[in-house]
N, C-alpha and C positions, 0 to 999 in steps of 0.2 A: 156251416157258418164259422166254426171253430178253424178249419182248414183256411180258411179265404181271410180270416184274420192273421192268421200268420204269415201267411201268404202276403199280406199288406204290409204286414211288421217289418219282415224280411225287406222285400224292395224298398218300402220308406227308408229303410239301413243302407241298401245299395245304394238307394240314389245318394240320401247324405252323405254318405261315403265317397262316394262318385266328384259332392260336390265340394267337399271338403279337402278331396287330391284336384280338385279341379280348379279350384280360386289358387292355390300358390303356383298350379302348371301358369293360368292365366297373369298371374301379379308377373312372375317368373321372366315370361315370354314378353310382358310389357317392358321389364326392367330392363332386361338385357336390348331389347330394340332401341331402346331409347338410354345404355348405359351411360356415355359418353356426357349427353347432355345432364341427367339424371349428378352425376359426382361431378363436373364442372359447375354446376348449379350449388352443391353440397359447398365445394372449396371456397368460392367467389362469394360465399352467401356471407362471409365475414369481411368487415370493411376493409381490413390489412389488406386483402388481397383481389380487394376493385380495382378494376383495368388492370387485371391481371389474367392472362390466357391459358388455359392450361391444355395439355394431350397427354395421352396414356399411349403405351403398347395392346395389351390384352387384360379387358376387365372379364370377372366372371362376377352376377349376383344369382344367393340361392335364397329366396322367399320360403321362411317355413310362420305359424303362429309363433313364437317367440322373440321372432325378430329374424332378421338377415342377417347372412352371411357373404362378404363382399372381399372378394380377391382381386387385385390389380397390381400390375409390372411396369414399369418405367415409366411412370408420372413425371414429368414437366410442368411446372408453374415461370412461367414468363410475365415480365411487365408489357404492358401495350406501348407505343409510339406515343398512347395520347398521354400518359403519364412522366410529370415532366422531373428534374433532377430536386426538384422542390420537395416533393412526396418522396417517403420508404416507397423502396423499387425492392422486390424480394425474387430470386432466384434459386427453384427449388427443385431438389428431384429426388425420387425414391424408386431403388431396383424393385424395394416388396413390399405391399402392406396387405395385410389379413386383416380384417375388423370381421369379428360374432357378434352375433345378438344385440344387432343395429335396430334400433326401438322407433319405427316410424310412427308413433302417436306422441312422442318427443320432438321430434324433427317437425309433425304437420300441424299439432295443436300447440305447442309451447317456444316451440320457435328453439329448440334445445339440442344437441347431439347427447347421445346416451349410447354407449357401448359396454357393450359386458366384459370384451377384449382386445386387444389391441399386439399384432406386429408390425416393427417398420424394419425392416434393413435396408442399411447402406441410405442412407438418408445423406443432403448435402443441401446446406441451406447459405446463401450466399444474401443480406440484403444491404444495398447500398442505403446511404443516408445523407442529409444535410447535418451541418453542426446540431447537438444532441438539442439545445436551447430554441430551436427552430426547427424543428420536424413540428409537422402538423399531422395529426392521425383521422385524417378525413379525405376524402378521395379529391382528383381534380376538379369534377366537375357532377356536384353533388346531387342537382338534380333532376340528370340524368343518370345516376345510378341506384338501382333497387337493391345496394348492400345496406345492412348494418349488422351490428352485432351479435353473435347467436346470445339468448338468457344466459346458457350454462353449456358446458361439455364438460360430459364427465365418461369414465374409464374404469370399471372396477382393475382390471390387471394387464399392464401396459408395459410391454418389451420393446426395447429402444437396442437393438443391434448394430455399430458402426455408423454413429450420428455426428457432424462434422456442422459446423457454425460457423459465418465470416458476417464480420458488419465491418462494412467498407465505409471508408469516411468520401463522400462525392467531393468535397472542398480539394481535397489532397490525393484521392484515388489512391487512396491506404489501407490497409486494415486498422481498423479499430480494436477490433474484439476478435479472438478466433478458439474457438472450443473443439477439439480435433480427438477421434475415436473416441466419442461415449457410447458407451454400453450400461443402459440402466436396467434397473427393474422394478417396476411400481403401482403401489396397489394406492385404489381410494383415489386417481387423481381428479380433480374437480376444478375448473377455471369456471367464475362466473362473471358476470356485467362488472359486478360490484370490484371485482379484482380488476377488471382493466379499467374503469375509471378509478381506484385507489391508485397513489402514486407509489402506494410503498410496498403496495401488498402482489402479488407472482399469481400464486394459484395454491392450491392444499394438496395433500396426499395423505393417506393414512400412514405408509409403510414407502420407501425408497431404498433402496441397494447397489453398486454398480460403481462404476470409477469412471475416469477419462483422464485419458491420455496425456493433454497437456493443452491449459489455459494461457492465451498470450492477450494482456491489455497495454497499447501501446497511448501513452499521454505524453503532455510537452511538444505539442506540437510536432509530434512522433520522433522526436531525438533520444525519450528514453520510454521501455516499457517493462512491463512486470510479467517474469515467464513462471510457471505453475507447470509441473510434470508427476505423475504419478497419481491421482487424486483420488482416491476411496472415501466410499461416504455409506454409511448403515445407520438407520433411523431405529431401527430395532437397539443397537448396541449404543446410541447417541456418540457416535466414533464418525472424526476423518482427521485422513492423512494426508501428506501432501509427500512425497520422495526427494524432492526437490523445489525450493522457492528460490530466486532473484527478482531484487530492480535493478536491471540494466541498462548501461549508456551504449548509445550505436555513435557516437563521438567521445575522441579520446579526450582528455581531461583539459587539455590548454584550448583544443576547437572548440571545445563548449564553452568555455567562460569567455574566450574570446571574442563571441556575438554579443557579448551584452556591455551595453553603457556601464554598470555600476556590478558593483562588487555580488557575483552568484556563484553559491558553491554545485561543487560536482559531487554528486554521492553518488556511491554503487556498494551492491548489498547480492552477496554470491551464498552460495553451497548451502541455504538452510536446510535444515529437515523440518518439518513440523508437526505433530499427534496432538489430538484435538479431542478429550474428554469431556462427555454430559455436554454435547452441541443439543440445542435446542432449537430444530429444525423450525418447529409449525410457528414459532415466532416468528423466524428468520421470512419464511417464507410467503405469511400472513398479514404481519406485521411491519415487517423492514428491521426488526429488531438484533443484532446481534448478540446472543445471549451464549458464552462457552462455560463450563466451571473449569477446568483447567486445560492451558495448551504447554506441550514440552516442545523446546524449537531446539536444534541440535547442530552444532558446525558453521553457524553463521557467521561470514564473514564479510564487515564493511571496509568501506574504504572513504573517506572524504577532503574532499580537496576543494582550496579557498587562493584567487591571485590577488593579494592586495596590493599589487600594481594597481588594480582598479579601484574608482574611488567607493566609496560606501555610500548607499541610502539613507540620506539618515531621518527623511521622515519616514521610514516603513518603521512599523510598530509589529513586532512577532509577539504572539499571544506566550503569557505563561501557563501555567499548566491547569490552574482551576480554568482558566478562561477557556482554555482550549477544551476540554470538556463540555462547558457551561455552552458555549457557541458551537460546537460540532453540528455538523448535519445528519450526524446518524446518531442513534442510539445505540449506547454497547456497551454489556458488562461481563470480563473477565475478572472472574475467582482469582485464581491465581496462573501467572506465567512462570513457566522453568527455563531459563536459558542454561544451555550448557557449552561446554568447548566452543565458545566465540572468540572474536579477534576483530577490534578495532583499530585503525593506523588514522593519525589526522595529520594530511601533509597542506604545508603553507609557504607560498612563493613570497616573500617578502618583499617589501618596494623598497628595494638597495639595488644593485648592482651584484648580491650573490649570485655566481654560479649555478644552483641548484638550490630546488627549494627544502625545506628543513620539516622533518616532521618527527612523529612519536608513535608509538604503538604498547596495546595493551593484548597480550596472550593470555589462552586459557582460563577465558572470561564463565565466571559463571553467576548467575543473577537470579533473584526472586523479588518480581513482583505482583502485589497484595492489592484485590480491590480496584482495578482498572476498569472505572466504572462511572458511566454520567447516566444510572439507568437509577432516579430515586426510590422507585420501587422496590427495587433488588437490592439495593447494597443495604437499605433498611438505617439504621444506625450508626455504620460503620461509615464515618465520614474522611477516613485518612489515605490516602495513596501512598503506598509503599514500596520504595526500590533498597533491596539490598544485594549489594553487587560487591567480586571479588574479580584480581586479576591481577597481573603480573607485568609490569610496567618496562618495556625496554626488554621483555623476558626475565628481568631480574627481579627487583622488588614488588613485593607483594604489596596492592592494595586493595582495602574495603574502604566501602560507603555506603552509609545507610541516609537514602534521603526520605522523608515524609511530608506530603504537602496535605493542605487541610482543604479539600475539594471544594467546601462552603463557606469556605473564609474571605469576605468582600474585599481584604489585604494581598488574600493569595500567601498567608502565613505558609512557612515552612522552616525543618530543620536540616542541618548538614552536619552528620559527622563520618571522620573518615580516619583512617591511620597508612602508610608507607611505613614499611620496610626498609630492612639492611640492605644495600647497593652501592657500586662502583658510582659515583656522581659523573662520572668520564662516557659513560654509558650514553650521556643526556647532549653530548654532541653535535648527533645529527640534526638536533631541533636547534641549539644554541647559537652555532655555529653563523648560520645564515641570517638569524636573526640580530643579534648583537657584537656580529665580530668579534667573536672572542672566541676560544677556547677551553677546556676544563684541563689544566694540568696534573691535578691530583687532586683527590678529596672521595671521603666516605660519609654517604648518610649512614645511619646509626637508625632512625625512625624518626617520622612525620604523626604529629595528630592534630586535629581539629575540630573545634566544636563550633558552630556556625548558627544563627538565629535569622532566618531575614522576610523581607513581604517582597511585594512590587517594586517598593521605594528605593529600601536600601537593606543593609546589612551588615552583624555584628559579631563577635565571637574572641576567638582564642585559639592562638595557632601558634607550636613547638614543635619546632624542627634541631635534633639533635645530630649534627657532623661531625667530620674532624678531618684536618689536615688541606683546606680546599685551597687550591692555588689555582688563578687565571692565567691566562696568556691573549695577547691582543694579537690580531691575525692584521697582515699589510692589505694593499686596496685588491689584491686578488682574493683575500680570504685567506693568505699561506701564512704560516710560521714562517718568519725570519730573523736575520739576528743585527736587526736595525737596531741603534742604541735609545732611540727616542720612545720607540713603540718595549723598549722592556724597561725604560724608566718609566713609563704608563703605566706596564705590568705590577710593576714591583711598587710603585706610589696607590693602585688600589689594592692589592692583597696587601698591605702595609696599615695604609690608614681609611680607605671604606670596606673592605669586604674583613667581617674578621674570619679566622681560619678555622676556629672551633667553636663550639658553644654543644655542653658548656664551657665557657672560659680554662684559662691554668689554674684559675685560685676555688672551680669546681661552680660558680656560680651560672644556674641557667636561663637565658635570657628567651622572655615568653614574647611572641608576637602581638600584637592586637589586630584584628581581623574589621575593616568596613570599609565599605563602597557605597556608593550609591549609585544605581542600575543605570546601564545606557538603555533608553527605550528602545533604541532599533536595533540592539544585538540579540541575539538566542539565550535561551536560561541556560546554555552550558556556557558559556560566554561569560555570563554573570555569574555562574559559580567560579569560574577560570578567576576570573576579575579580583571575587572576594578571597580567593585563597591564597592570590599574588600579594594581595593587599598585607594581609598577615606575615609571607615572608618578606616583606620587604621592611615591614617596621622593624622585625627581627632585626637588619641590618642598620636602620637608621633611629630605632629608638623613640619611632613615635607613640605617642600613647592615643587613649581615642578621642578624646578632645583636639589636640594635633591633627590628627588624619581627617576629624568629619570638617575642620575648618580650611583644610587643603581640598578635599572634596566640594565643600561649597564653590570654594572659588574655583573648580573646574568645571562646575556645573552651570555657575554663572558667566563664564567665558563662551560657552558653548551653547548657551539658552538666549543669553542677552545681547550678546554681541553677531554671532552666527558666524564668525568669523572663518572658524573649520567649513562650513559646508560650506560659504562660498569659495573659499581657497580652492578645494578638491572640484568645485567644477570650473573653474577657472585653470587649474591646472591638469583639468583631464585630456586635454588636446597631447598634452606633454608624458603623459602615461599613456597614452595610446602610443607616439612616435618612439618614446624611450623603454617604459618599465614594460610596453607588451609583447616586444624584440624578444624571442626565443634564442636561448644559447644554442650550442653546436648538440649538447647533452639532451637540452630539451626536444630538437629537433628530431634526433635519434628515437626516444623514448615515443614521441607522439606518432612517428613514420612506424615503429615497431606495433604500436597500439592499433594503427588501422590495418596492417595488413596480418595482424590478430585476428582483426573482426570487433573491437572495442570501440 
């Protein structure tokens, strides 16, 4: 009896034994028979990619209890014929993926993918799109299709080998967006329902590692776009870098402003570097939030260019700076930013008949700002914005500015103070020049400062400018020096009795400016600082005090509000700046044929 029990023991072990290699030979044998349908079923079971066809090369599936292990080579995702230019068309393919510990009671009861691990190489995702405001994320013809969304997919450790992204715009058969050699590595990743119906929120990770190659977003109706190269990112160190940033123009400076009715500048923004400490990914990621505590940007160089041949908008309203915060669409709050070694040039075609147009520049910029933040959580208390900037004007004089705006001030309060340096005044030329016909024949600033108070409305202050020796000269209708006897009795009648030559005076008295404006609403806040600090040097020269200036301000406020008489003029006269002031010189011509066959 005792034999015949073991006896029993034994083959009950065999047979379970038996049956136990014998359900994954069987699942195994099902899988593979039926692979093809099996992972087309898998891909398509997500709505993105209804009426969407897909083929493989060679799948392998190995059924063990823990889950599957699923190997396939050159997977193709196609859109169908029946999918029309209305719907995301997505075009996919991948030389290799490996998925472990594929959890079919996630897949059959929870409607979920669940993977332990994850490889892709050489991945290449192409999806065409309608303009962004009109994509519809639901298939053609809804019900005839058995897609929607999986609950969740999730990925304990997910290797991203040589992964390449294009989102084509259908309107324009453009690129949009193109994400080119990523290579990540990522633990914890988790996409659920709830993250693709949020608009703001991606998906989660625990842990992410890995860079790419080089990010390109092209906007403006794809005339300019924003290129990203070198890109590291560690969740573990809250570090990324970028090796290189631009906003780039694919038109030279006079083609672009060219197309438009009314006065648009050209900006371009070369050679950044950027480091990015304490990023705070799972906001980013979860939230939409951009949260950095400091980025160091290094080498930036801008450039911006305005033709005021063309007329000005003048009902467009540019936001100031609390406002521009307060109405953003994102949320974002940096600590602190470090600019170092930048350089900004602002050049301006003037509507004269100059030659060439006149501009300025500022070398060896360096800046800290404090608080760049519309995130009221985060900044807690600390309700000030602070820019404090150095630089080197013409290469020569040294300036600072410290501006501070009050983020929660229903005014848009702010202050402005700044000081210039010692420099050749003759230096200030190439802007002069084109602008006012005239010349600088001699003259030394000595130092500039300024203390400035102003809101939305307007603005107030105190500004001394200390020179010596400054002498004009008026330039004939080419813009040359000549030695016409009318244009140097000009000369000589304003460095005589409007311009004086020194200050302080001979008899040692120094003459203070007074500083105020009141804001044009449809210029930019540097516009407005431009404005208030012209304002100041010029009472220097004329002596007005602030009672005087705000009552000349009135009355240019009221010519311009009550009457309207400038903006009809400018479009009344824009026929005539189109035929006259948008005529390129020979220089110009040069310069913009040099530009495109750049690449600019």
């Amino acid at each position: 009896m005792k034999k015949f029990l073991i006896w029993l023991f034994f083959g009950a072990a065999v047979v379970l034994f038996l049956i136990l290699r014998g359900i994954p030979f069987l699942i195994n044998s099902y899988l593979n028979a039926n692979a093809d349908r099996i992972v087309s079923n898998l891909i398509t079971g997500a709505s993105l990619f209804a009426d969407h066809q897909v083929s493989f090369g060679h799948i392998l599936l190995d059924y063990d209890y823990t889950g599957t292990y699923l190997k396939i080579s050159d997977i193709k995702v196609k859109p169908t014929e029946a999918l029309s230019d209305d719907y995301i068309r997505v075009d996919l393919s991948i030389d290799h993926l490996d998925l472990t510990g594929f959890k079919w009671s996630e897949y059959l009861f929870r409607n979920s993918i669940a993977v332990d691990s994850a490889l892709i190489r050489n991945m290449v995702i192409v999806s065409s799109t309608p303009p962004i405001d009109s994509i519809q994320f639901i298939p053609k013809n809804p019900q005839k299709s058995k897609s929607k969304d999986y609950e969740s997919v999730s990925v304990k450790y997910f290797d991203l080998n040589d992964l390449s992204i294009e989102l084509v715009n259908n309107l324009f058969d453009s690129v949009r967006v193109s994400l080119q050699d990523m290579d990540l590595k990522v633990e914890g990743f988790l996409l659920s329902k709830e993250d693709i119906l949020d608009p703001k929120s991606l998906f989660h990770v625990d842990k992410v590692k890995g860079s790419i190659g080089e990010a390109v977003f092209h906007f403006d109706q794809f005339r300019q776009y924003a290129l990203v190269k070198k890109i590291s990112l560690d969740t573990d160190t809250e570090s990324m870098s970028f090796g290189y940033m631009g906003l780039l123009n694919k038109q030279g400076k006079y083609q672009y402003t060219a197309q438009f009715d009314e006065m648009q500048s050209w900006t371009e923004i070369d050679h950044a570097k950027l480091d990015l400490r304490g990023v705070h990914f799972g906001n980013f990621l979860r939230k939409g939030i951009i949260e950095v505590d400091t980025v160091f940007a290094k080498g930036l160089r801008m450039e911006i260019f305005v033709d005021k041949r063309k007329p000005e908008d003048k009902l467009k309203r540019p936001q100031m700076v609390h406002q521009l915060f307060k109405n953003l669409g994102q949320v974002i709050h940096i600590d602190h930013i470090f600019v170092s070694d930048a350089y900004l040039k602002i050049e301006e075609r003037p509507d004269n008949l100059a030659p060439r147009a006149g501009f300025l520049y500022f070398s060896d910029m360096q800046a800290h700002i404090i608080n760049f933040s519309n995130f009221i959580e985060r900044r807690g208390e600390n309700k000030l914005l602070k820019l404090d900037a150095s630089g080197k004007l013409m290469g020569q004089g040294l300036v600072k500015v410290l501006a501070q705006y009050e983020l929660e001030s229903e005014i848009g309060a702010f202050t402005l103070n700044g000081t210039l340096g010692p420099m050749d005044l003759k230096t200030l030329d190439p802007m002069i020049e084109p602008q006012a016909k005239a010349s600088i024949k001699s003259g030394k600033l000595n130092s500039l400062t300024f203390d400035i108070r102003g809101n939305d409305y307007d603005g107030t202050g105190k500004l001394t400018i200390l020179y010596e020796d400054l002498e004009l000269a008026l330039l004939n209708p080419k813009f040359e020096k000549d030695n016409n006897i009318f244009r140097k009795l000009g000369s000589f009648l304003a460095n005589k009795l409007v311009i004086k030559s020194n200050n302080p005076k001979k008899n040692g008295e120094i003459v203070n400016g007074t500083v105020y404006y009141i804001r044009d609403t449809h210029k930019s806040m540097f516009a407005y600082w431009w404005k208030l600090i012209f304002s100041g040097l010029k009472s220097t020269l004329t002596g007005d005090d602030l009672e005087e200036l705000k009552k000349k301000e009135q009355e240019r406020q009221t010519q311009f509000q009550g009457t309207g008489l400038i903006q009809s003029a400018q479009h009344e006269d824009s026929s005539k700046h189109e035929s006259d002031g948008s005529k390129l010189s020979r220089r110009e011509r040069r310069e913009e044929r040099r530009q495109l066959k750049n690449g600019d």
